[in-house]
C-alpha positions as a Markdown table, in Angstrom:
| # | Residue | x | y | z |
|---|---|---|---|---|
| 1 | Unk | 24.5 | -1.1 | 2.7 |
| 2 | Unk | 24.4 | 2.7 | 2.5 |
| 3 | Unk | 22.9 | 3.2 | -0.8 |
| 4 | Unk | 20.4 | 1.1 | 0.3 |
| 5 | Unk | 18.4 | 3.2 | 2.6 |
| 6 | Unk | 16.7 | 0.2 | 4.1 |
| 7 | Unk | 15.9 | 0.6 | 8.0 |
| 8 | Unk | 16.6 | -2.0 | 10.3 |
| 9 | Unk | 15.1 | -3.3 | 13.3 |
| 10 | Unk | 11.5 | -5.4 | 13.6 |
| 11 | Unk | 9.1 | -3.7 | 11.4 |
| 12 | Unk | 6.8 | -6.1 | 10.1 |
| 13 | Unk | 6.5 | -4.3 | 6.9 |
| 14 | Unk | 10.2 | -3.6 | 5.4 |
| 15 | Unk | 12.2 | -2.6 | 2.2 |
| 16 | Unk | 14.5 | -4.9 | 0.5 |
| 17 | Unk | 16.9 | -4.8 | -2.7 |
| 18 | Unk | 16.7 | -6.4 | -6.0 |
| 19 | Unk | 20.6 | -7.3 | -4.9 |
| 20 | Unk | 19.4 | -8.6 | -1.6 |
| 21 | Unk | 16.5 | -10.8 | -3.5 |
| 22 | Unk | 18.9 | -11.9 | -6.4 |
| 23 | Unk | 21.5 | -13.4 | -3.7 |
| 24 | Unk | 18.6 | -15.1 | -1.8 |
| 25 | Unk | 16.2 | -16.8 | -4.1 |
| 26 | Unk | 17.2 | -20.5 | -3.6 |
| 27 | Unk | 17.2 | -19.9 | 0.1 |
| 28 | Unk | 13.5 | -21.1 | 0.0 |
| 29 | Unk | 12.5 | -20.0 | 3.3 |
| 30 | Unk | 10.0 | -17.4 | 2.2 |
| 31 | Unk | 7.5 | -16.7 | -0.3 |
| 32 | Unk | 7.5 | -14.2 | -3.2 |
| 33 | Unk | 4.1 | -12.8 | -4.4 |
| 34 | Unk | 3.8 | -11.0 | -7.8 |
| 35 | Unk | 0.9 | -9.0 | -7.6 |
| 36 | Unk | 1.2 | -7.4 | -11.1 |
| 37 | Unk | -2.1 | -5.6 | -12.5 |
| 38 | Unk | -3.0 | -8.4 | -14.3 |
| 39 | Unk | -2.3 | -11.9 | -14.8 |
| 40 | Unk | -1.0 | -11.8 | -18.1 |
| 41 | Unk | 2.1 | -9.8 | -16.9 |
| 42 | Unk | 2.6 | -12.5 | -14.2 |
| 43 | Unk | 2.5 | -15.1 | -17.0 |
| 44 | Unk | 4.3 | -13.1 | -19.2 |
| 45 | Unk | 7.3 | -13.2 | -17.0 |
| 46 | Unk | 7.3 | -13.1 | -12.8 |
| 47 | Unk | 10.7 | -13.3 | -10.6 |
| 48 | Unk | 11.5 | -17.3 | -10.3 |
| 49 | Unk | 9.5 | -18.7 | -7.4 |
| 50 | Unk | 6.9 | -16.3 | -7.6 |
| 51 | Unk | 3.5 | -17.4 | -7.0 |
| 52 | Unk | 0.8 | -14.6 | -8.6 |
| 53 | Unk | -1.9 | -12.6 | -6.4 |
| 54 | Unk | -4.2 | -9.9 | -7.5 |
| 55 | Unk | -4.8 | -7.0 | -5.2 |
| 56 | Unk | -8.4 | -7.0 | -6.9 |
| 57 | Unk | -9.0 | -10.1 | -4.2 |
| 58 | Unk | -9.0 | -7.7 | -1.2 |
| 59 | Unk | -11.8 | -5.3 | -1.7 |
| 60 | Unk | -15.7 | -6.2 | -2.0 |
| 61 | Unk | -19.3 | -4.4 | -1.8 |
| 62 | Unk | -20.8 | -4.2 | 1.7 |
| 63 | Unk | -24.8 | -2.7 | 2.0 |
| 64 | Unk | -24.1 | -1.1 | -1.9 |
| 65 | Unk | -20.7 | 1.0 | -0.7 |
| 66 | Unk | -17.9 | -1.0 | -3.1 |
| 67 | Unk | -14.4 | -1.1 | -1.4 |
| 68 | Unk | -14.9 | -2.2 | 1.5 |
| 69 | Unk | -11.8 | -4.5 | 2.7 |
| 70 | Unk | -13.2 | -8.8 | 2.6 |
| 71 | Unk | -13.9 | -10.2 | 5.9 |
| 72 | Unk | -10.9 | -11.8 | 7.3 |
| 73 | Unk | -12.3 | -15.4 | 6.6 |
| 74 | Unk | -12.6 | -14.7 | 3.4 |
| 75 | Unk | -8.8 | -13.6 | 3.4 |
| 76 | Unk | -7.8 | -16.8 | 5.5 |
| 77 | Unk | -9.2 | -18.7 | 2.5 |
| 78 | Unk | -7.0 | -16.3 | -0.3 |
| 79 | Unk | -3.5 | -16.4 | 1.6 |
| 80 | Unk | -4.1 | -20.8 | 2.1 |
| 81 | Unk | -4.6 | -20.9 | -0.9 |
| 82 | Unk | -1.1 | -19.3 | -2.0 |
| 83 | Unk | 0.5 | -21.4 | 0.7 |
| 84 | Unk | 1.2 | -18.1 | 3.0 |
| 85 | Unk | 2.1 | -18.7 | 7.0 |
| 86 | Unk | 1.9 | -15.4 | 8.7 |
| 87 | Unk | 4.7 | -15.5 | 11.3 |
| 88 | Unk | 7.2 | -16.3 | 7.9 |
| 89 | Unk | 8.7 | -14.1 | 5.5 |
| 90 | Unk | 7.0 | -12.8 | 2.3 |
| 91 | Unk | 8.1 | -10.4 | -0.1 |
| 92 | Unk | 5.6 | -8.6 | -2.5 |
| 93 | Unk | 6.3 | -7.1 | -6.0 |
| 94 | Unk | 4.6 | -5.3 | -8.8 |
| 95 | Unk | 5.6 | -3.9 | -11.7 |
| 96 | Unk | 4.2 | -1.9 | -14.8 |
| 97 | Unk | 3.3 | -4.9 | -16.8 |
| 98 | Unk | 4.7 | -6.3 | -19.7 |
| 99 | Unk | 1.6 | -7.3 | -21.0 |
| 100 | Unk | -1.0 | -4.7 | -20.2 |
| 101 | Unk | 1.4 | -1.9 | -19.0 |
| 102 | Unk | -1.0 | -0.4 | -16.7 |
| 103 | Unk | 0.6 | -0.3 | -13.1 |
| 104 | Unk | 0.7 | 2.2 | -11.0 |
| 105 | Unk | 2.8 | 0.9 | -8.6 |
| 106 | Unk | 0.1 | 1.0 | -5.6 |
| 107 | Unk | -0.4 | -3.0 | -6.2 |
| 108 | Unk | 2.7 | -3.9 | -3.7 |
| 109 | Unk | 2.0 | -1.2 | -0.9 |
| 110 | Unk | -2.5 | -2.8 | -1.4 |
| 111 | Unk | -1.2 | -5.7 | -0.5 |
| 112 | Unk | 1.9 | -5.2 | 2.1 |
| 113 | Unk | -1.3 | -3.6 | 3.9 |
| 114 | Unk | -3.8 | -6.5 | 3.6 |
| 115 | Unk | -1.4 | -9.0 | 4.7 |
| 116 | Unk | -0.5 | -6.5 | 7.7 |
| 117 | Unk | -4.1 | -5.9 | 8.0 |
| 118 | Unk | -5.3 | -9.7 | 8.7 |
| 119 | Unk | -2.3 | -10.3 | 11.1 |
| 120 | Unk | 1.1 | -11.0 | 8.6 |
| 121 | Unk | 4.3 | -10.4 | 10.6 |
| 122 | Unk | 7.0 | -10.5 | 7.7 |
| 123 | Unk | 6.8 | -8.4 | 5.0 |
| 124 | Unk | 9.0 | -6.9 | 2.6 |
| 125 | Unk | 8.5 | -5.2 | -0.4 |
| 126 | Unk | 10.5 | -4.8 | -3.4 |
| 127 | Unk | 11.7 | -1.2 | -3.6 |
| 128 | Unk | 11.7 | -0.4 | -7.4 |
| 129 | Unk | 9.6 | -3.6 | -8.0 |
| 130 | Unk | 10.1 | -5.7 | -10.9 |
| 131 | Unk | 10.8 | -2.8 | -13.2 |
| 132 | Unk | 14.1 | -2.5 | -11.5 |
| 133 | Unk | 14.8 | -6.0 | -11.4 |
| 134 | Unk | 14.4 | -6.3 | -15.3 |
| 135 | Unk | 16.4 | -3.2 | -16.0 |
| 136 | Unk | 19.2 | -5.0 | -14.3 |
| 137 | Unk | 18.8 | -8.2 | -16.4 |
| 138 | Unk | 17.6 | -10.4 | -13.4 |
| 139 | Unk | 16.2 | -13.6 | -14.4 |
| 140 | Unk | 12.4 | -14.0 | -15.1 |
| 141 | Unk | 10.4 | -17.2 | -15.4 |
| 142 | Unk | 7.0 | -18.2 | -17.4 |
| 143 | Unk | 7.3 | -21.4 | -14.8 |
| 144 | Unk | 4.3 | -21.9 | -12.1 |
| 145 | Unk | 5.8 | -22.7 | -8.6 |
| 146 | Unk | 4.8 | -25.5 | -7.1 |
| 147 | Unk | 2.4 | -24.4 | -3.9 |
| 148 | Unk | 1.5 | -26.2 | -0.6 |
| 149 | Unk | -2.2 | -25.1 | 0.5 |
| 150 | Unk | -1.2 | -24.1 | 4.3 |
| 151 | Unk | -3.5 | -22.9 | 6.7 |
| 152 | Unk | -3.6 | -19.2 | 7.1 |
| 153 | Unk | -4.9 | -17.8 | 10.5 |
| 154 | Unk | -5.9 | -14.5 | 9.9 |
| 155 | Unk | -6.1 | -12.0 | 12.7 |
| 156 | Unk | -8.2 | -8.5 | 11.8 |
| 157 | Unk | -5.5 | -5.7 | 13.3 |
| 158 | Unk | -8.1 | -3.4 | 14.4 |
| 159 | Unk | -5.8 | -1.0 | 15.6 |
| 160 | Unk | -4.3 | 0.3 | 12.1 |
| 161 | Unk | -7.0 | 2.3 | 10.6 |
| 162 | Unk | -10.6 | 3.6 | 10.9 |
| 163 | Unk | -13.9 | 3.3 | 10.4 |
| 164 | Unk | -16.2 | 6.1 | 9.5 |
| 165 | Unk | -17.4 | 6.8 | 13.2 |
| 166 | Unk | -13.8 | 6.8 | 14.6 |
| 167 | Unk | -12.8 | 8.8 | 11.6 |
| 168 | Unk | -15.5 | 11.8 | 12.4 |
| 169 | Unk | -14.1 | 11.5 | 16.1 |
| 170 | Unk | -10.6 | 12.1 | 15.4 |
| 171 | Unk | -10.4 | 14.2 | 12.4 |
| 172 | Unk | -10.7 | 17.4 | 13.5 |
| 173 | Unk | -8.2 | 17.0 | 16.6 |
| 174 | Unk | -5.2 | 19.6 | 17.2 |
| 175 | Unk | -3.3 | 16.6 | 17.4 |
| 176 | Unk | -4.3 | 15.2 | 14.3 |
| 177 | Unk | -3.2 | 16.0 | 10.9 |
| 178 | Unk | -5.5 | 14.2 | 7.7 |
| 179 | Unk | -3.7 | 12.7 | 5.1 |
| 180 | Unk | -4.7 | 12.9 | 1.1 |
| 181 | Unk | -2.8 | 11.1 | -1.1 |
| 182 | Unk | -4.6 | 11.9 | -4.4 |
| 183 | Unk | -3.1 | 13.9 | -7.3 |
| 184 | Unk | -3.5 | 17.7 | -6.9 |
| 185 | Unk | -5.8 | 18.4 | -9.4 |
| 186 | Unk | -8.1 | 15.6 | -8.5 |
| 187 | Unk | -8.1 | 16.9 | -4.5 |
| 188 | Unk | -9.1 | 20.5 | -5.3 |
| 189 | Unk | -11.5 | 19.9 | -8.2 |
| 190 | Unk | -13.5 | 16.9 | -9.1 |
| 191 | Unk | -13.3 | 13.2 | -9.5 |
| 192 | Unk | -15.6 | 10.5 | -10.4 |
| 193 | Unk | -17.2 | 11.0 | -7.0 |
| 194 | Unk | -20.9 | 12.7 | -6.2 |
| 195 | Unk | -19.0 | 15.9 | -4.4 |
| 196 | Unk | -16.1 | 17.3 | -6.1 |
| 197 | Unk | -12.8 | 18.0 | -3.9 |
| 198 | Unk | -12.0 | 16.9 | -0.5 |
| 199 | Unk | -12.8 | 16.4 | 2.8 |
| 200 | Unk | -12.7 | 19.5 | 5.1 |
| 201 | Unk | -8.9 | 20.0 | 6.6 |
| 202 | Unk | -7.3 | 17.0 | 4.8 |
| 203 | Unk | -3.9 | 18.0 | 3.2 |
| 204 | Unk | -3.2 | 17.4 | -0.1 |
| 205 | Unk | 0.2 | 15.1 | -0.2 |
| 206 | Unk | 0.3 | 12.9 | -3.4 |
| 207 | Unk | 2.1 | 9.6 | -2.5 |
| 208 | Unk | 3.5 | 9.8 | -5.9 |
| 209 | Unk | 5.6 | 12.5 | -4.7 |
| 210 | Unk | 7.2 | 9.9 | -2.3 |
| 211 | Unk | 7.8 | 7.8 | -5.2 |
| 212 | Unk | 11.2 | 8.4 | -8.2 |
| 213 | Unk | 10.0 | 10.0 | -10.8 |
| 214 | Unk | 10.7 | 7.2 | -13.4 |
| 215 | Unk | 9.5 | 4.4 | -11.3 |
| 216 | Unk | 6.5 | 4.4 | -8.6 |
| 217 | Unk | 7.8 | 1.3 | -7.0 |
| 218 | Unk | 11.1 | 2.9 | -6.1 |
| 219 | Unk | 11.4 | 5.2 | -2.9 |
| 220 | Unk | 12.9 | 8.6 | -3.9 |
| 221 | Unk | 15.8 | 9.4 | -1.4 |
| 222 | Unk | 14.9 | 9.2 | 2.2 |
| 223 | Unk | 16.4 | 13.1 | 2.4 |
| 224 | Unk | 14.1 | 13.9 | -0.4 |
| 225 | Unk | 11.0 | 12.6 | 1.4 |
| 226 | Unk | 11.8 | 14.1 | 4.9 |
| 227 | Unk | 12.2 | 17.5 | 2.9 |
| 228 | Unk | 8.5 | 17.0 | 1.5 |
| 229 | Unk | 7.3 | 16.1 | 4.8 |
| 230 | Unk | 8.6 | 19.0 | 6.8 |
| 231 | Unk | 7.3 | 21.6 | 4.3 |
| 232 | Unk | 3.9 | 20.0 | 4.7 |
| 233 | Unk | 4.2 | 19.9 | 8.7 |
| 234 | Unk | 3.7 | 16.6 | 9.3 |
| 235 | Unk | 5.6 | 15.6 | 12.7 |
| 236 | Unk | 5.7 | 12.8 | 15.0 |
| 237 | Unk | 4.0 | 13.9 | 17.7 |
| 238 | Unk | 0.5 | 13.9 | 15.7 |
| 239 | Unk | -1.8 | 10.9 | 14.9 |
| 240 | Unk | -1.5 | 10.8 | 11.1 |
| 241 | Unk | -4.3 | 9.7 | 9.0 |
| 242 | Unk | -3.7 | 8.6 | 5.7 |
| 243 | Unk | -7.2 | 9.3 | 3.0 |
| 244 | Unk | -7.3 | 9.4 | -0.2 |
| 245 | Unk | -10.1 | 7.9 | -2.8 |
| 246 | Unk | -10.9 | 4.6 | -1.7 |
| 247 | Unk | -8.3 | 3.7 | 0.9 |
| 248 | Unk | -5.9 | 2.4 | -1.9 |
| 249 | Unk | -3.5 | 5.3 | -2.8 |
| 250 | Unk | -3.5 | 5.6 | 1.5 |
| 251 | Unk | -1.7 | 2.2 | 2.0 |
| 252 | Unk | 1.5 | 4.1 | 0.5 |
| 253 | Unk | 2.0 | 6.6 | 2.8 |
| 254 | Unk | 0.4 | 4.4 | 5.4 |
| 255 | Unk | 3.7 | 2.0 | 5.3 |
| 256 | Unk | 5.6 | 4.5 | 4.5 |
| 257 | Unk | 5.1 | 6.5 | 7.6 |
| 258 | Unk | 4.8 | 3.4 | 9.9 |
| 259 | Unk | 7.0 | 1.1 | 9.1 |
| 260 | Unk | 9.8 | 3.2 | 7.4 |
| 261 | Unk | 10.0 | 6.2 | 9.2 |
| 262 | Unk | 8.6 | 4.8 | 12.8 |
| 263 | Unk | 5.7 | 7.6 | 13.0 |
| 264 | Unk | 4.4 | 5.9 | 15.9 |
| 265 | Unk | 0.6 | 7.1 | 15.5 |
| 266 | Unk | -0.6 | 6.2 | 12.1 |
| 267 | Unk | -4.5 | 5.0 | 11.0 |
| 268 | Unk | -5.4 | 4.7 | 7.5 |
| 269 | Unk | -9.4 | 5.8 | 7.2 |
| 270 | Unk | -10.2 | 3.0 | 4.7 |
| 271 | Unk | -13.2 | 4.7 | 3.9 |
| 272 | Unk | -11.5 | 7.6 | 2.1 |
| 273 | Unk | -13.4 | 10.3 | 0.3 |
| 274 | Unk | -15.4 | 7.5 | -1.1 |
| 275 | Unk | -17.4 | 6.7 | 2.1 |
| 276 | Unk | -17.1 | 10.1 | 3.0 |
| 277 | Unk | -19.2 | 11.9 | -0.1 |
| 278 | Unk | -21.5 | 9.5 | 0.4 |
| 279 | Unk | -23.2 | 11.2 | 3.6 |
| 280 | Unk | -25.5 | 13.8 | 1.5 |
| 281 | Unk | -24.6 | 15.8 | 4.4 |
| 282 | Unk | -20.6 | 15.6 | 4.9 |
| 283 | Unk | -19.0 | 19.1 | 3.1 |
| 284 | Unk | -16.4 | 19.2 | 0.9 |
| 285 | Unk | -13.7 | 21.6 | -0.4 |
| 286 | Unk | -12.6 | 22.4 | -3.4 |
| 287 | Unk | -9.6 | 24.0 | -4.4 |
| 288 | Unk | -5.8 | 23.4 | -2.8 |
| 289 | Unk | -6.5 | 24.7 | 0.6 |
| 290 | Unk | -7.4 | 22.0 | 3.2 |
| 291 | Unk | -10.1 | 23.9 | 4.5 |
């Protein structure tokens, strides 16, 4: 499947086809999550089968600082719930919203990365998410599955991103290059945050500019993306650290980098420029130079 650009091999986080889906929804032998904005979209219409998650789940206070990613018992109670085994198949799916018509498209790569995060081994998301799959007059349902509560045993993978200390030890390494994946303007001026513009030596890469223009659940060519990635310098043979805000935009180029093109060091800093401007102390740049 040329035109499909979807790598093979074992990457626990994979791409898969609306065609590929459509062919295989009776199979029954894995579990498809709609993790629209809101509910209503889900209710509104969802892929047949689909079970509905909100990303919102994932992310609580801790000590005051809000996004903080929910302690993995709290996630081993979520996934049960939604009947999820993590050594079977899953596939994930968002979509604009029918109903509200506020998705950005980050929903699916939030939660490939949660279920990778707390120890999923088979995921695959739905490249051009349900947008896709309604523009090619695929069947919907207003139907609620039928769900087993299973027993989720969720295992924290430690080893795929950073906390603040192991952030401030690695980011300013020659062999390190600092991810952010928030809009330009936003990077080099200010945000809602305390400090305006970004963390000293980040570079600016919008994941949006990963994504077709018409549709942020869709991967633009793979051609395309290596093109954006060599103009910005960002080679195998560094430790890549995907920021941005609050470690959600991140999770997109975090996948993307690990589990589509095989970067084989990548850490998302969960923290992001969130946790970061919150040190009175930590600088910050402004403008679209990294430092």
């Amino acid at each position: 499947m040329k035109e499909e650009k979807y790598p093979l091999g074992q990457n626990e986080i994979k791409w898969t086809s609306t065609n590929w889906l459509a062919d295989h929804l009776d199979d029954g032998d894995f579990k498809i999550l709609d993790v629209q904005p809101d509910i209503h979209d889900y209710i509104k219409a969802h892929i047949p089968g689909a079970v509905y998650m909100s990303e919102k789940l994932f992310r609580v206070p801790e000590y005051g600082t809000p996004g903080k990613w929910i302690p993995k018992e709290a996630a081993q109670a979520e996934f049960s719930r939604v009947g999820l085994d993590p050594d079977k198949p899953v596939v994930v799916y968002t979509g604009t919203g029918l109903f509200r018509g506020w998705g950005d498209g980050l929903e699916q790569t939030m939660v490939a990365y949660t279920l990778k995060r707390f120890g999923h081994k088979n995921i695959y998301l739905l490249d051009g998410g349900l947008d896709k799959w309604l523009e090619e007059n695929r069947p919907v349902s207003k139907e609620f599955p039928e769900v087993k509560k299973s027993s989720y045993d969720a295992k924290v993978q430690s080893d795929i991103f950073l906390d603040y200390k192991q952030f401030l030890n690695i980011k300013d390494r020659d062999d390190t290059i600092v991810l952010d994946a928030r809009p330009e303007d936003i990077y080099a001026g200010q945000g809602p945050w305390i400090k305006a513009g970004h963390i000293p030596g980040a570079v600016n890469l919008p994941w949006k500019s990963l994504m077709a223009e018409d549709n942020s659940r869709l991967l633009k060519n793979e051609e395309e993306i290596k093109k954006i990635l060599d103009e910005k310098n960002i080679t195998k043979d560094k430790t890549i650290v995907c920021s941005c805000g609050t470690g959600r935009e991140a999770t997109n180029e975090y996948v993307l980098f690990k589990h589509f093109f095989n970067y084989p060091n990548v850490k998302l800093y969960e923290g992001s420029f969130t946790e970061w401007s919150s040190y009175p102390d930590n600088p910050t740049v402004t403008g679209k130079d990294p430092r």
